[in-house]
N, C-alpha and C positions, 0 to 999 in steps of 0.2 A: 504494500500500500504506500502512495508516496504521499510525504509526509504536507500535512497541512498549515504547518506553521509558516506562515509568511514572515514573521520578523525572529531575530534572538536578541537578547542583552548580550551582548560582551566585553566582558573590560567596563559595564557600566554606559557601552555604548551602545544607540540601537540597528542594529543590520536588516537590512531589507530582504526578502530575495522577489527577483533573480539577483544575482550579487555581478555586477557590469564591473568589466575592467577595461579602463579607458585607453592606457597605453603600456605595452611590454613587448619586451626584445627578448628573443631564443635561442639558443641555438641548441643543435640536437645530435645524436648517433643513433643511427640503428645495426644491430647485430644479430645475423643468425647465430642460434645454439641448440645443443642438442636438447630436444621439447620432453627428452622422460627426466633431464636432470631440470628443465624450466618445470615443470611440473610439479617436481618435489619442493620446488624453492616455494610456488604460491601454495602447493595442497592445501595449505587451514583456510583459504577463501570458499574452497569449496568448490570453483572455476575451473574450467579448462582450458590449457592455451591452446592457441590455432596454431595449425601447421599449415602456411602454404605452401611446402613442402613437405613431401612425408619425414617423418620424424624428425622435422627441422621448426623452432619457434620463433620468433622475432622480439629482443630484449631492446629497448629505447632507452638512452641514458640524455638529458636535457636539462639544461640550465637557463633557469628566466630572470630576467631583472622587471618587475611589477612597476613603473614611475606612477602611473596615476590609474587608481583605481578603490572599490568601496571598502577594501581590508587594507588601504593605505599601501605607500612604496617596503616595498623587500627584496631581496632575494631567495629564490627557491633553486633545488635540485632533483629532479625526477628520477628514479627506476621503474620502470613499467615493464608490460608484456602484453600483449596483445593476446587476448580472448576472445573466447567463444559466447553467444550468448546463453543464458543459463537454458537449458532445454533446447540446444539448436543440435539437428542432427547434424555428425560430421561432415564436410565438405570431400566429394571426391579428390582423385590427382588434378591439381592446380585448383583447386576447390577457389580461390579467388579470398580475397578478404572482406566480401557483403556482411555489413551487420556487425562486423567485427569491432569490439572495445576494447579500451586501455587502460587492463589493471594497476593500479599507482601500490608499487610492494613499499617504495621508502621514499620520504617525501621529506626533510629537514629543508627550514627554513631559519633566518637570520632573524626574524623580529617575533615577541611574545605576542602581541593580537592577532596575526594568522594563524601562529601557532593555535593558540586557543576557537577561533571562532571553526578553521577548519577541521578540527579532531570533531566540535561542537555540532556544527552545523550537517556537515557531511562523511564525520569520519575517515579523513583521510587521516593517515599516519605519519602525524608532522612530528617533527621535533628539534628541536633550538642549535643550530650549529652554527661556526664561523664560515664563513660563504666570500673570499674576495673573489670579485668578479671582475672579468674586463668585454665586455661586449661594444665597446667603440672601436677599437684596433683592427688589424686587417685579419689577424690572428684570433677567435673569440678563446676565451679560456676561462675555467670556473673551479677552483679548487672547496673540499667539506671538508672540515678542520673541528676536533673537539679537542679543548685543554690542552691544544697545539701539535696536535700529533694527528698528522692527516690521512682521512678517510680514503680519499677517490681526488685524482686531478684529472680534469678532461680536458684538451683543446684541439680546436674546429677547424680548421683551413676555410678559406675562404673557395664557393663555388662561383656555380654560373646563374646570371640572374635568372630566371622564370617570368614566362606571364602572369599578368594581373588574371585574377576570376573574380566576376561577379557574386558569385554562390559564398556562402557564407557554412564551412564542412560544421555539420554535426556528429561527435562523437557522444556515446558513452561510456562515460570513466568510472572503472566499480573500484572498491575499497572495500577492507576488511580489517575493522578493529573490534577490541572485544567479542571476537567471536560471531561479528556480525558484518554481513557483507550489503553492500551498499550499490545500487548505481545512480548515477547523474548525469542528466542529460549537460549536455556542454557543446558550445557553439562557438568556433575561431570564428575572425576576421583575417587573414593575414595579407600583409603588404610589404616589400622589398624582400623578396623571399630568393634566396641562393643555394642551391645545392649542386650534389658532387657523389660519383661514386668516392669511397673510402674516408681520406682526408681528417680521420683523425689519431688522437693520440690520447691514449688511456695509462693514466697510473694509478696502481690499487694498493691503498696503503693498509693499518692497521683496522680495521672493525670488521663484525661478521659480515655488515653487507659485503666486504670487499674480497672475503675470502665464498663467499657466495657468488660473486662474479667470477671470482680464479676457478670456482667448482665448475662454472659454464666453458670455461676455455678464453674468458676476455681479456686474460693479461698476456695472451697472444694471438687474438683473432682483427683480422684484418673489417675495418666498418664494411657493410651494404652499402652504405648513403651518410651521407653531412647533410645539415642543411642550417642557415642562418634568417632568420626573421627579423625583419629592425623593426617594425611597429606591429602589433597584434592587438586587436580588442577579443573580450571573449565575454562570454555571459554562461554563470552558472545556477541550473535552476537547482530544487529542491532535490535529496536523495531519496531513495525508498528500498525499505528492506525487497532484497532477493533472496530467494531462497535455490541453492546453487546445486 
């Protein structure tokens, strides 16, 4: 049932939904890995990841800088996987990625009020790290740091521009905290968008996400795809339990 609350407090402040973000910069990786060890990473969601290849899953590592928007400026860092919908029967060979979402396994952010309104609001699994980012250089780079001893350093090479689209993609982004798994409808806007086969560079430092990554093969797998975004609006509506 998706939930009917339109507003929350947080921090004493009042949040609206849908929750619009006015302006943020991306940038991103995507990596094949092998989908029976992706699979053991998300198991407690309860989800299944998509293979658009056979026994191959698609891991998303991305770093945003939020300027303006209704949970105020931060930085975020994304781990995701791309899923199935809960009840979707499997896709044949090249089964394609229709309907496909993006589960958010680890989600650390730089500022306490996203932190709290998004575990709050939507259950995604944020939590407090140090985050320098550089997404104006030709170079994008985004290092997660706790108590100074770093997590994951990513950086992006610059691609090839893309066309404009008018369409505005809708995904589904599920979550699973406390034992409870979530989806949310989510709407980009994207504009100055560049991408690239490969073009990045991954270092995996001390935490379990990172030896979670090493378990997939990422501290030697060459990227699918880069891509850079200088401006993105997005709008996130209300989550609702799924039952997976």
């Amino acid at each position: 049932m998706t939930s009917t609350v339109q507003a929350h407090a947080i921090q004493g402040e009042r949040v609206t939904l849908p929750v619009r973000i006015r302006d943020a910069a991306v940038a991103s990786a995507m990596f094949a890995v092998p989908a029976r060890a992706a699979q053991a990473v998300i198991a407690y969601s309860g989800l299944e990841v998509a293979e658009p290849l056979p026994g191959r899953a698609i891991c998303s590592l991305a770093f945003v800088r939020y300027a303006d928007g209704d949970l105020g400026p931060y930085h975020e860092f994304a781990v995701a996987f791309l899923v199935r919908p809960p009840g979707a029967p499997a896709p044949g060979l090249l089964g394609g990625l229709r309907g496909i979402g993006a589960f958010i396994h680890w989600l650390p952010v730089n500022q306490e009020f996203t932190l709290e309104a998004g575990r709050t609001i939507w259950g995604f699994p944020k939590e407090i790290a140090d985050m320098p980012m550089d997404l104006s250089g030709r170079i994008k780079r985004c290092a997660v740091r706790f108590g100074g001893r770093t997590a994951i350093e990513l950086a992006v090479k610059p691609g090839v521009p893309m066309p404009g689209s008018t369409a505005a993609p809708k995904v589904d982004a599920y979550s699973c905290l406390d034992g409870v798994t979530r989806r949310t409808p989510w709407t980009l806007t994207p504009s100055e968008v560049r991408t690239r086969p490969g073009g990045a560079k991954l270092v995996l430092g001390d935490h379990p996400v990172a030896e979670e990554l090493r378990g997939l093969g990422l501290d030697r797998a060459r990227a699918l795809s880069t891509s850079s975004v200088g401006h993105l609006e997005m709008v996130f509506d209300g989550a609702e339990e799924v039952r997976a």
